[in-house]
C-alpha positions in Angstrom: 23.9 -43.0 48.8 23.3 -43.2 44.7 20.5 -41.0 45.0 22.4 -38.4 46.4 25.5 -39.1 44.0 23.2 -38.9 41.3 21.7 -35.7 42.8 24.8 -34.4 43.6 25.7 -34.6 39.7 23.2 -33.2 38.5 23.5 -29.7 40.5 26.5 -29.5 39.2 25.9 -29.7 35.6 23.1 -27.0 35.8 25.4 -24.8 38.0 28.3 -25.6 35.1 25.7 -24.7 32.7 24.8 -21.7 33.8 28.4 -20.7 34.5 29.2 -21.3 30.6 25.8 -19.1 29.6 27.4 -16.4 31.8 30.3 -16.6 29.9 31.2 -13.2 27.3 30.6 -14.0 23.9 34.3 -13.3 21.4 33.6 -9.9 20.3 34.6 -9.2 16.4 38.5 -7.4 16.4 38.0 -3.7 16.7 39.8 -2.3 14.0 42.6 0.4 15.4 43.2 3.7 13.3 46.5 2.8 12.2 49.0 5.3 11.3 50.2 5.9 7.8 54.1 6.6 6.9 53.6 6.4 3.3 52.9 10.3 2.7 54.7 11.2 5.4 53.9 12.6 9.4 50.1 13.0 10.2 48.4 10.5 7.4 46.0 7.9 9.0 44.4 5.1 7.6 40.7 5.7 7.5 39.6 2.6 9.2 38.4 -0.2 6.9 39.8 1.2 3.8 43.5 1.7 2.1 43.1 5.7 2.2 45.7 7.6 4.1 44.5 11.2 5.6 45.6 13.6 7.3 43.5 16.6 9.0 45.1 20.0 9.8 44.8 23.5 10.2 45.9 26.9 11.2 44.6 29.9 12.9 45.8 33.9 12.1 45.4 36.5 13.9 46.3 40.1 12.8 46.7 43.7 14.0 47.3 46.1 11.8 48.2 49.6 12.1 48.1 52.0 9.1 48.9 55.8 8.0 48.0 56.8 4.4 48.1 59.8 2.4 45.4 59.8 -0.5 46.1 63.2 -3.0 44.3 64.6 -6.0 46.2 67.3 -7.7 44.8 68.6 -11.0 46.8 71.3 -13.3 45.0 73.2 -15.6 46.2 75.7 -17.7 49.1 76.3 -15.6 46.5 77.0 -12.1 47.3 73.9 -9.9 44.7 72.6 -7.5 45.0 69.6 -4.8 42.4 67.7 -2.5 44.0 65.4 -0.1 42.9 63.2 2.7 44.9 61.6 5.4 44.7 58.9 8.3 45.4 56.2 10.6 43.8 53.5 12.0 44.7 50.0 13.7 42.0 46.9 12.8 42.3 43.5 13.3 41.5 40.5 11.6 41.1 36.8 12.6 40.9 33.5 10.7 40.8 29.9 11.1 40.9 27.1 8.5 40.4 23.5 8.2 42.2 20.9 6.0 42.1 18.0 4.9 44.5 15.4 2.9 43.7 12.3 1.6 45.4 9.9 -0.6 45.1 6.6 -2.1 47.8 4.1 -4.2 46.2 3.0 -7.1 47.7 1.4 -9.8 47.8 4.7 -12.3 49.8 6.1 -9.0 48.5 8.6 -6.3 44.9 9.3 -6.4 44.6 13.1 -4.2 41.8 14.9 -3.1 42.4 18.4 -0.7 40.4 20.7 0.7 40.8 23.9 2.5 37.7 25.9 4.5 38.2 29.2 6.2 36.5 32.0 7.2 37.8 35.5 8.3 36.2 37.9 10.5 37.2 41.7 10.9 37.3 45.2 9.5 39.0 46.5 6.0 42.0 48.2 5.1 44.5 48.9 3.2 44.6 50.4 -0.4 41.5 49.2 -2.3 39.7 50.5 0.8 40.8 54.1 0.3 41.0 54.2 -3.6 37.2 53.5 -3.8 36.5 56.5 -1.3 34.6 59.1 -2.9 35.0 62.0 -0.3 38.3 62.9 -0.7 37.7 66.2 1.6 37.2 63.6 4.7 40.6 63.7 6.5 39.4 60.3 8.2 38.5 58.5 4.8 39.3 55.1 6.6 36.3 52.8 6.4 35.2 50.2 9.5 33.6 48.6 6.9 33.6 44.5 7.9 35.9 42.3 5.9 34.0 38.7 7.0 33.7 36.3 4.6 33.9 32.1 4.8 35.9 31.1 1.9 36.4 27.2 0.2 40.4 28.6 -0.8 41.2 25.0 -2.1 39.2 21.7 -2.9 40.4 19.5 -5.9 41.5 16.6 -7.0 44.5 14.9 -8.1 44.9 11.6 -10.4 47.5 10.5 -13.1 48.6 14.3 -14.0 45.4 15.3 -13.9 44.4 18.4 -11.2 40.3 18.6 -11.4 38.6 21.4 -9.0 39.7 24.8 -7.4 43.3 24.9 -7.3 46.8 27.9 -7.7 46.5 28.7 -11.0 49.2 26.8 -13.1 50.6 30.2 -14.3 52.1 31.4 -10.9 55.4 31.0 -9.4 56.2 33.1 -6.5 53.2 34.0 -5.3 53.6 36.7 -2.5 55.5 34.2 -0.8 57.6 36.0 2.7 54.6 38.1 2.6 53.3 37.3 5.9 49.5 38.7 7.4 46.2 38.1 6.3 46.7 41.5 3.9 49.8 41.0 2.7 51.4 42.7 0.2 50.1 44.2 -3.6 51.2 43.8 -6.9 51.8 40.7 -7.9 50.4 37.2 -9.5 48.8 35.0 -7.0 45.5 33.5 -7.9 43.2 30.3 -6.8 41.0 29.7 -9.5 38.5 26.8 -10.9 40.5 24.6 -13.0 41.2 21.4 -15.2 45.0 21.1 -16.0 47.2 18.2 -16.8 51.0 18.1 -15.8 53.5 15.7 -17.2 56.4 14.5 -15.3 59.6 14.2 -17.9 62.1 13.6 -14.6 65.4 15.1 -13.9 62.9 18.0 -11.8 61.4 18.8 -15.4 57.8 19.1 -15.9 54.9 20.8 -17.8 51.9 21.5 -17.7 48.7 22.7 -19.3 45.4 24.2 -17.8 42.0 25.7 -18.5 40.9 27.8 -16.1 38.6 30.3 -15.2 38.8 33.6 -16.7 36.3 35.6 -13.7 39.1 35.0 -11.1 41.2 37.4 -13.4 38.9 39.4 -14.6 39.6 43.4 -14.0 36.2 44.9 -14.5 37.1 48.5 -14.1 34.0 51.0 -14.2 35.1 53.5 -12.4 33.5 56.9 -13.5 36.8 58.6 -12.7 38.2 56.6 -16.0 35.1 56.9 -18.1 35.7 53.3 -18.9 33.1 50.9 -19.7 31.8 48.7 -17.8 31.7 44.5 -19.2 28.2 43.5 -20.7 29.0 39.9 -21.7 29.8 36.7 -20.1 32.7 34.3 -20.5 32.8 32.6 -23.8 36.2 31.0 -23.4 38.2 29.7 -20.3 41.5 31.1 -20.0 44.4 28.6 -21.4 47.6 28.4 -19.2 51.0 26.6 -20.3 53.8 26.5 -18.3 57.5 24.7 -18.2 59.1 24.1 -14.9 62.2 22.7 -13.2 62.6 21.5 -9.5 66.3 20.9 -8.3 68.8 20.8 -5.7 69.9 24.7 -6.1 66.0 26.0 -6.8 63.4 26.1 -8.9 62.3 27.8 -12.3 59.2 28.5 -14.4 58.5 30.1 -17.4 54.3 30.3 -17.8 52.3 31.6 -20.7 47.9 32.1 -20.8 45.7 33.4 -23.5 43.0 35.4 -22.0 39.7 36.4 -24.0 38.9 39.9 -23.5 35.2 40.4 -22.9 33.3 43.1 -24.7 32.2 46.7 -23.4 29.3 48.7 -24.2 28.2 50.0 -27.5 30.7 53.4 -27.0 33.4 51.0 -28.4 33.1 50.5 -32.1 35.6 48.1 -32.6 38.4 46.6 -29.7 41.1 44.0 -29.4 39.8 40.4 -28.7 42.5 38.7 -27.7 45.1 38.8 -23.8 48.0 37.2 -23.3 50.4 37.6 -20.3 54.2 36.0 -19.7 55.7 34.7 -16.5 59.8 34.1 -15.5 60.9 33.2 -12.6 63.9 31.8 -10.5 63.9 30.5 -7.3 67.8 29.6 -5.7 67.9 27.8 -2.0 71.0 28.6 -0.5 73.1 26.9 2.2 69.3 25.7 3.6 69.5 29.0 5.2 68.0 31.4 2.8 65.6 31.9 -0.2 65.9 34.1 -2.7 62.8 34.7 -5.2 62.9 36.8 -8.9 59.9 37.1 -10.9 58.8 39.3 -13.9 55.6 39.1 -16.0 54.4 41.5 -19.0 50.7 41.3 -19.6 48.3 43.0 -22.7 44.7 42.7 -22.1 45.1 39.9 -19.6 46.2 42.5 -16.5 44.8 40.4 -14.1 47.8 38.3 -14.2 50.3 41.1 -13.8 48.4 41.7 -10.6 46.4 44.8 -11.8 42.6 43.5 -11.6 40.7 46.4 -10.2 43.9 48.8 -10.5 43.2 49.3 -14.8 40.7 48.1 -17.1 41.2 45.3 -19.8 40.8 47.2 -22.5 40.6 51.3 -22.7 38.1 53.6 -24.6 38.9 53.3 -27.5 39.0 49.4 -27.0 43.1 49.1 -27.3 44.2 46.3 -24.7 46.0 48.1 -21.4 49.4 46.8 -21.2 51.9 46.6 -17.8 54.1 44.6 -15.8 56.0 44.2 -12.7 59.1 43.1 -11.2 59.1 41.5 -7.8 60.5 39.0 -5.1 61.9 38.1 -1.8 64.6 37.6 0.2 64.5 35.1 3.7 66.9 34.0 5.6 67.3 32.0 8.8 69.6 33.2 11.4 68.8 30.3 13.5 66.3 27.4 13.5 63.8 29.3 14.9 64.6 32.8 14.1 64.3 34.1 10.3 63.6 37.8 8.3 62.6 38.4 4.8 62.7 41.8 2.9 59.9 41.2 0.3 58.1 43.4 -2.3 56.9 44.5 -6.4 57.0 46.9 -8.9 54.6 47.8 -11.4 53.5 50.2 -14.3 51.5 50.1 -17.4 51.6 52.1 -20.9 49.6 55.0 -20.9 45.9 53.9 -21.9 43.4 56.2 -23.0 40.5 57.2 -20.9 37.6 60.0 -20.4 34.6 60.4 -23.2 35.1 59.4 -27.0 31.2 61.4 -27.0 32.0 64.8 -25.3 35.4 64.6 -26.6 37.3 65.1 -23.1 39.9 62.2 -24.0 43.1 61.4 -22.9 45.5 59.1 -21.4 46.8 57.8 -17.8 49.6 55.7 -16.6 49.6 53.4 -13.6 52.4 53.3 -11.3 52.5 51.1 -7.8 55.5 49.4 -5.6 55.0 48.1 -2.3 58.1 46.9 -0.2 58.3 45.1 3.6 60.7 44.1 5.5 60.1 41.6 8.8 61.1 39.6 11.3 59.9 36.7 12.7 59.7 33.7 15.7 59.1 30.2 16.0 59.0 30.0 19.5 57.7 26.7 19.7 57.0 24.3 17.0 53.6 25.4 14.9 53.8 28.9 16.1 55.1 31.8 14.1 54.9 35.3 15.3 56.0 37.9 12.8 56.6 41.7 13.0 55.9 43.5 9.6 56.4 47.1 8.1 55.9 48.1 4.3 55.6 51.0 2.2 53.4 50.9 -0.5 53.3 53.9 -3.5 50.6 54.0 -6.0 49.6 56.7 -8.6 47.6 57.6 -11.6 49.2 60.1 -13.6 47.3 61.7 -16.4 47.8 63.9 -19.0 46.5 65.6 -22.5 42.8 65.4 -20.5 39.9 68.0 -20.3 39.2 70.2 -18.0 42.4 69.2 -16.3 45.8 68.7 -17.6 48.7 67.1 -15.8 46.2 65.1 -13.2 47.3 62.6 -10.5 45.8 60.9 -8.2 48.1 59.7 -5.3 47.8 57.1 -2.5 50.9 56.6 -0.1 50.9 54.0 2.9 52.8 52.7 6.0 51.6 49.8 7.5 52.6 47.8 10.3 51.1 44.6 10.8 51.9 42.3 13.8 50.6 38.4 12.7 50.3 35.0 15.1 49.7 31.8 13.3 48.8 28.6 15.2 49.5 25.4 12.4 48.5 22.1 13.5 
């Protein structure tokens, strides 16, 4: 009988100890992506740090249906002459973008870093497309040209009033916004450019701020052999310099902006030219009754036309090296009927001095004036949250109007547009 007590004991501690090497092993705590309500819906905590971010993005997706009239008429000595060209075509275009948000609490307050990738795929349009067509005979002067490109739009950072990378430019306001489509509308200031630029909260909604930025995103090389105008031989030397006051309130917004802009030098043909841009922003915004948006904006510009929205329209600086001056007048107008229902009327004016233009050498010189406006009206639907779908027309007008010029006198060169666009975005 003890032998088999004994025996008996001992099975059972080997079964018990096999039963506790059987047993699972405490696992180390997974750690959980935990949601983040500092900045607001959609931050994250990255797991195993204090960063919040958030990823997004949106996809677009346009069709387009245009009719343009493009008309050369040329006057001289009282004989008057005109080549036109006319068309339509629809084109789409297509374009998806990723983002991404992330922010950290630190003790100088919010460190921010953003970034926004996209690329577009489809064919060109619009009015650059059939101003830098060189048969104007061709009654179907519309190009299928492709309009595919994969763009880094926004990627910068943000610490202590500091904004360090590629970034809106510090001297815009409204920026085409009510303008909806992938092409929206022309003639205006709306610019993301490489940037360093320091902002400094006073409260109450006021604020200002100063930036350097870079002065090839508002370039306007223009060396077109229809202007005679030089074409620019020499490389940045100095950033751009942007300044700008601002208030954010209950009733709106407003910002008054300023930028010195350093005029790059032409060829040889130009003995002597002005050195120095400058351009001048105001603008108001009012919110009204949460309902509806109303946007004003008016900027002057001499040398720095880029920021009167006329880069590739006129040159910097003419023949004889004088700075090209212009401006424009624009804004919008939105309003919600309902939550999910909403149209805008939207659009800009512009025109410049006469600048001079043609051959100093052969001595066929004279002048031209540049006149554009392009207005839209739409409607749109938010049929479910994240989805807009919009229904666009607009008119755009823009001419080149000559005069005192040899061989002809009283020249113009014409390019009228309808356009209706019909745009999808998908936000997430």
């Amino acid at each position: 009988m003890k032998n088999i007590l004994l025996g008996s004991v001992a099975g059972l501690a080997m079964v018990g100890s096999a039963a506790a090497a059987d047993l699972p092993v405490k696992a180390k705590a997974a750690e959980y992506v935990k949601i983040c309500s500092t900045y607001g819906a959609g931050f994250y905590y990255i797991p195993g740090s204090d960063t919040c971010v958030k990823i997004g993005g949106y996809v677009t997706a346009d069709t387009y249906f245009t009719d343009g009239d493009l008309t050369y008429r040329q006057n001289v000595g009282g004989i008057g002459a005109s080549i036109s060209g006319s068309g339509n075509e629809t084109y789409f275009l297509t374009r998806g973008a990723i983002t991404a948000d992330a922010r950290t609490q630190t003790e100088y307050g919010t460190l921010r870093s953003y970034i926004e990738m996209r690329a577009t795929w489809g064919s060109a349009g619009g009015i650059a497309n059939e101003f830098s067509n060189d048969d104007l005979n061709d009654s179907s002067f519309y190009s299928n040209s492709a309009s595919n490109a994969f763009q880094l739009k926004y990627a910068y950072i943000q610490f202590a009033g500091f904004t360090f990378g590629r970034a809106t430019s510090a001297f815009d306001f409204w920026a085409g916004d009510y303008w909806y489509g992938i092409q929206p509308g022309d003639f205006y200031s709306d610019v993301t450019t490489n940037l360093v630029s320091y902002t400094a909260d006073f409260g109450n909604g006021f604020s200002a701020t100063i930036s350097a930025e870079d002065a090839y995103a508002r370039e306007s090389d223009f060396g077109s052999n229809l202007y005679f105008v030089p074409g620019i031989t020499e490389n940045q030397g100095v950033p751009d310099i942007v300044g700008n006051i601002a208030y954010e309130g209950t009733w709106g917004a407003a910002k008054v902006s300023a930028v010195y802009h350093d005029l790059l030098e032409v060829s040889d043909l130009v003995t002597s030219q002005d050195s120095a841009g400058w351009a001048v922003l105001g603008g108001v915004r009012f919110d009204i009754a949460e309902t509806t948006t109303l946007y004003v904006e008016g900027v002057y510009a001499s040398g720095a036309v880029g920021y009167a929205g006329l880069a590739g329209y006129v040159p910097e600086v003419d023949v004889n090296g004088t700075a090209v001056t212009g401006w424009y007048v624009g804004g919008a107008l939105n309003h919600y009927w309902t939550p999910s229902v909403f149209t805008s009327v939207v659009g800009s004016y512009t025109n410049t001095d006469d600048f001079a233009v043609g051959s100093t050498v052969s001595g066929n010189a004279g002048s031209v004036d540049f006149t554009g406006y392009n207005v839209g009206v739409n409607i749109g639907w938010i049929p479910v949250k994240g989805l807009t779908l919009v229904l666009q027309y607009d008119y755009l007008d823009a001419e080149y109007s000559y005069s005192d010029y040899t061989p002809g006198y009283g020249d113009s060169l014409t390019y009228e547009q309808n356009r209706i666009t019909f745009s999808a975005k998908r936000t997430f």
